[in-house]
N, C-alpha and C positions, 0 to 999 in steps of 0.2 A: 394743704396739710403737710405739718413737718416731718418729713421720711428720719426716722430714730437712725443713727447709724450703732450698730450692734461692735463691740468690741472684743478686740481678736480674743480666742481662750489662750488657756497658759500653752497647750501645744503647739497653737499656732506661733506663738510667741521665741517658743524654742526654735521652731521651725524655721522659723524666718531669724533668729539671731544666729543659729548655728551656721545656716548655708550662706548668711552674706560673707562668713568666716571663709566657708570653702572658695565659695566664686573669690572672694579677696587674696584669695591662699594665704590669710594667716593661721588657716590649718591647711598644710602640705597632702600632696598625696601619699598615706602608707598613718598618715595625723591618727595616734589612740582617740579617742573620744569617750572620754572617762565621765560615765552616768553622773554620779556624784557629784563629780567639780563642776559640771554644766550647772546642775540645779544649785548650787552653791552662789554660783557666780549670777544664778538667774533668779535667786530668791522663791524657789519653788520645790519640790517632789520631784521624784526623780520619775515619776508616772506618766506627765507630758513629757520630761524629753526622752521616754522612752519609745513613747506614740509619735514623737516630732523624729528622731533615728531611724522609726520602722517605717517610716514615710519618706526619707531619706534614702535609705534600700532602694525602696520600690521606683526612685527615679533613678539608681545606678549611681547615688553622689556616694554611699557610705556601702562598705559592707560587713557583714557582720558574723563572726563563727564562735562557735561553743566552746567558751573554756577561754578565749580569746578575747571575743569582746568586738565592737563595734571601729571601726578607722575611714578614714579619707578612703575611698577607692582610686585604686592607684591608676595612673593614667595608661591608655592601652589605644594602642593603635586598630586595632580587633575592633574595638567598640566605638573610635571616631568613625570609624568606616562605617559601621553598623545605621549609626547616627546620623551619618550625612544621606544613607541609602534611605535609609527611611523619612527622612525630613523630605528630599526631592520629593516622594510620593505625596506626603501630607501636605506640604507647605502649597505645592502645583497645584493640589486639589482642592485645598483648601481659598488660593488665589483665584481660581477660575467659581469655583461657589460665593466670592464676595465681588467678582469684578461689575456684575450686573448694577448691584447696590451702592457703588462707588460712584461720590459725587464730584460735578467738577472741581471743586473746593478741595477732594482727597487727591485727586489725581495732580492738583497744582502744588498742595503739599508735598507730593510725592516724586513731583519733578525737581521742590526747590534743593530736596533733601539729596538728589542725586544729583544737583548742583553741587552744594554742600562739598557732596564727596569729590568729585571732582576738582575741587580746588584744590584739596589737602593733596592731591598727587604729587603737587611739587616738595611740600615738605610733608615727605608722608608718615603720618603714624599709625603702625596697624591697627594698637586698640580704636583710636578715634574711629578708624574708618570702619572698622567691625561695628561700633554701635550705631554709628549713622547705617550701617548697613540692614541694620538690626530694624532699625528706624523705618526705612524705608518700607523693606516688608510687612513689617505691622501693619501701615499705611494700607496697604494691597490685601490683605488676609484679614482685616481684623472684622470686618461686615459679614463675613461668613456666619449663616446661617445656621448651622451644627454646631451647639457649645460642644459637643466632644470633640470634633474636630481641632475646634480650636487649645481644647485643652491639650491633646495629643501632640498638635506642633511647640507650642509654649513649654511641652514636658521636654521635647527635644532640643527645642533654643538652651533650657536651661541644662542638660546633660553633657553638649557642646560646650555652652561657658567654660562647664568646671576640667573637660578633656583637653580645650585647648582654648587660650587666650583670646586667640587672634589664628586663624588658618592663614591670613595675609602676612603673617610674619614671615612662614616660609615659603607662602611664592607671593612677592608683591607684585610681580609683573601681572600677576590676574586680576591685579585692583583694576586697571585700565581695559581689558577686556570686559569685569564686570558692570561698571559704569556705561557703558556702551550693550549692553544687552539690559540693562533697564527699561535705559529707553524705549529699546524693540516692546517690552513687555507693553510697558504704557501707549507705545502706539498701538497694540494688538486691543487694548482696552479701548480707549477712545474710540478705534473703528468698531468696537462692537462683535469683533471676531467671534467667530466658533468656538463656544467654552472651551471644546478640545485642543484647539490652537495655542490658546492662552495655558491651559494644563498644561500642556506638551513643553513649551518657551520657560515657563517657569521652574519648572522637573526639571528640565536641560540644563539650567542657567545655573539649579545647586549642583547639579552633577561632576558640571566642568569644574566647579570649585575643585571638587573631592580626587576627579582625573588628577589636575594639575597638583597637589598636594603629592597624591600618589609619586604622579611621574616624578616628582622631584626629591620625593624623600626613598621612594621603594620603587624603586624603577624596575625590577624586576618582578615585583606582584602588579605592575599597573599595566602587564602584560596581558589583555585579552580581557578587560574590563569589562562587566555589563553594561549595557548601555541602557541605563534606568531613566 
């Protein structure tokens, strides 16, 4: 029987043309987002992309005040942070509830892709290695059995996107650390480890991101870190 595929509405449609805008930054952070000229340019009512903006909000890309109007949210150190604490927790939890379900076929993908990154060290580009990085974890999380969970970390990947390009821009020296605790991950999977072991390694492994960011950009706030 042929599964119908159902066609996005007009909000989804804003939704998804406005924020390929933000992730691209052809709308900056602080960007007006002028109701009218979206639906103008999107041949629609300004009804969806007012539902497509309020959904926007709600993941932290846009924000929106009275009398003002709707704009890029502006990029905030505050809320990288936010971001990354809460990703560690989701993404760990979410990797140890899919590692069970993970076949060898994921896990061989998920080695070739940490190849992949690996190579680019010598000439490295942080976006590239951010999305293979991206890649990779998909690979590890996406068998999770909780669609909220999973919705929960994807809202976070995408909050990240638009606060920061590439974390590897400003410390690339943690590209080679990271690459390197990959692999710990995936041998803790293969042997079947303690779902908690595998939480734990994964949680960790965003953390240090977030430390080394710190230490390097605010070394004075990355004094006395939690250790999440």
């Amino acid at each position: 029987m042929t599964e119908v595929q159902t066609a996005p509405s007009k909000s989804q449609q804003a939704y998804a043309w406005i924020k390929e805008r933000i992730v691209e930054e052809t709308f900056t952070p602080g960007y007006r987002l002028v109701l009218g000229s979206i639906a103008g340019e999107l041949d629609m009512s300004v009804v969806p992309v007012r539902e497509a903006i309020r959904q926007l909000e709600a993941e932290g890309l846009v924000t929106f005040e009275r009398n003002v109007g709707a704009r890029v949210a502006m990029v905030d150190d505050s809320q990288y942070r936010y971001s990354m604490q809460a990703l560690s927790i989701l993404e760990g939890t979410a990797t140890a509830l899919s590692a069970r379900a993970l076949t060898e076929s994921d896990i061989r993908r998920a080695r070739q892709i940490n190849e992949l990154m690996i190579e680019t060290l010598d000439h490295f580009d942080p976006r590239a290695f951010t999305r293979l990085n991206q890649e990779f974890h998909a690979t590890l999380f996406e068998r999770c059995a909780n669609p909220r969970m999973l919705e929960l970390v994807q809202t976070e990947w995408g909050r990240l996107g638009h606060l920061r390009d590439s974390t590897f821009s400003f410390v690339p020296g943690r590209a080679q650390e990271s690459v390197r605790e990959h692999e710990q991950i995936l041998v803790l999977i293969e042997r079947s480890a303690p779902l908690g072991d595998i939480e734990h390694a994964a949680r960790r492994h965003r953390s240090a991101t977030l430390d080394a960011y710190m230490i390097h950009e605010h070394p004075d706030q990355a004094l006395g870190l939690p250790n999440f």
